[in-house]
C-alpha positions as CSV (number, residue, x, y, z in Angstrom):
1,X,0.0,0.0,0.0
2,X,1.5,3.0,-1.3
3,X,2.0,6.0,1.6
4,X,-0.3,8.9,1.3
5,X,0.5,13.1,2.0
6,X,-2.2,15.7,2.9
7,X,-0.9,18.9,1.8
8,X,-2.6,21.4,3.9
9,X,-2.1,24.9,2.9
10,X,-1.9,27.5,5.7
11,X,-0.5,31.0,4.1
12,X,-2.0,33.9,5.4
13,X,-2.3,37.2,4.0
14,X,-3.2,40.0,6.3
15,X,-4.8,42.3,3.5
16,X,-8.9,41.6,3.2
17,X,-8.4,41.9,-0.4
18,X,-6.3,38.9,-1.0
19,X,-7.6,35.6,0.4
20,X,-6.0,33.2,2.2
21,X,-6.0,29.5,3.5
22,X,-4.6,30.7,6.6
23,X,-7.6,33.7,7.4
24,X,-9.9,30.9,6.9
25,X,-9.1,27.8,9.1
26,X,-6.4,26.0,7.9
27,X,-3.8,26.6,10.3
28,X,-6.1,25.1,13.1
29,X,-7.2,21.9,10.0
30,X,-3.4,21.0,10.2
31,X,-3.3,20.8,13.7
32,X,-6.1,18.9,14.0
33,X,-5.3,16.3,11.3
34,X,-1.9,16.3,13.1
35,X,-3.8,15.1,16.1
36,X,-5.4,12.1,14.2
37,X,-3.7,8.7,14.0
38,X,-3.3,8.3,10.6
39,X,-1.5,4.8,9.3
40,X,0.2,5.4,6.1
41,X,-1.2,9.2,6.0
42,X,1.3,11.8,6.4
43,X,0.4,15.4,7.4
44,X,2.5,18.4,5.4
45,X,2.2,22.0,5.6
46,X,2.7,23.9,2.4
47,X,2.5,27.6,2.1
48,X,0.6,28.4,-1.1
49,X,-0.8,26.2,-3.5
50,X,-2.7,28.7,-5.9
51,X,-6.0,28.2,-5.0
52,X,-6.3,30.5,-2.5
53,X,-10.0,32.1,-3.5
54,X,-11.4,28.3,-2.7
55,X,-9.5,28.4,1.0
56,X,-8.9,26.0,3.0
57,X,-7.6,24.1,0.3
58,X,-5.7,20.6,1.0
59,X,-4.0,18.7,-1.6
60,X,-3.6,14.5,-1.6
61,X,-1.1,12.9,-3.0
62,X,0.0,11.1,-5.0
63,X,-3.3,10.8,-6.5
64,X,-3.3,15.2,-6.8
65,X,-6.6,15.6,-5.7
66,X,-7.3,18.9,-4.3
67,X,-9.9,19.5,-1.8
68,X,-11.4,23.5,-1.3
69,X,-13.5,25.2,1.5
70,X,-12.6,22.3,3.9
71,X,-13.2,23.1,7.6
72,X,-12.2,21.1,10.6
73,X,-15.6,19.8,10.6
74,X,-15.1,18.1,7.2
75,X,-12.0,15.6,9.0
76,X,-14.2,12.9,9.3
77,X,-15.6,12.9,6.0
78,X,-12.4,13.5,4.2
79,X,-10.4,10.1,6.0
80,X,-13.3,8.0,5.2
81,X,-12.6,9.8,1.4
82,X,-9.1,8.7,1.6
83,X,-9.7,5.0,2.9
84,X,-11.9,5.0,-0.1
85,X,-9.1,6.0,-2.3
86,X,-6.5,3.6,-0.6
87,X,-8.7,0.6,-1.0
88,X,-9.0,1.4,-5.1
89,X,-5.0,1.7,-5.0
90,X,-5.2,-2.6,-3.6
């Protein structure tokens, strides 16, 4: 089973005109993922990863699926997403 990163992007701009991952969440998403015990999983920070209009915005690799707007509300649901994707990988 091949090892899988969550790339959680947590740059923060302080002007209201620019959004960022970090002024909406994701700072306190890596922490919690951090928290998790995830077999297999590993948890990266990343500082920009262009998407930063559909913040939080997580990246999966090495399938490059990009997740927007996730919350720390939405952990549940994305690790059940990611066992999903595992299994397929068998």
């Amino acid at each position: 089973m091949s090892k899988v990163t969550i790339l959680v992007c947590t740059n923060v701009r302080y002007s209201e005109q620019n959004p960022s991952c970090g002024a909406r969440g994701s700072k306190q998403l890596f922490e919690k993922l951090q928290q998790v015990e995830l077999k297999n999983i590993e948890i990266r920070e990343i500082c920009c990863m262009g998407h930063c209009m559909k913040g939080a915005v997580i990246k999966v690799l090495p399938s490059g699926r990009f997740y927007h707007g996730v919350t720390v509300d939405d952990i549940p649901n994305l690790l059940k997403d990611l066992q999903g994707e595992k299994s397929e990988e068998r």
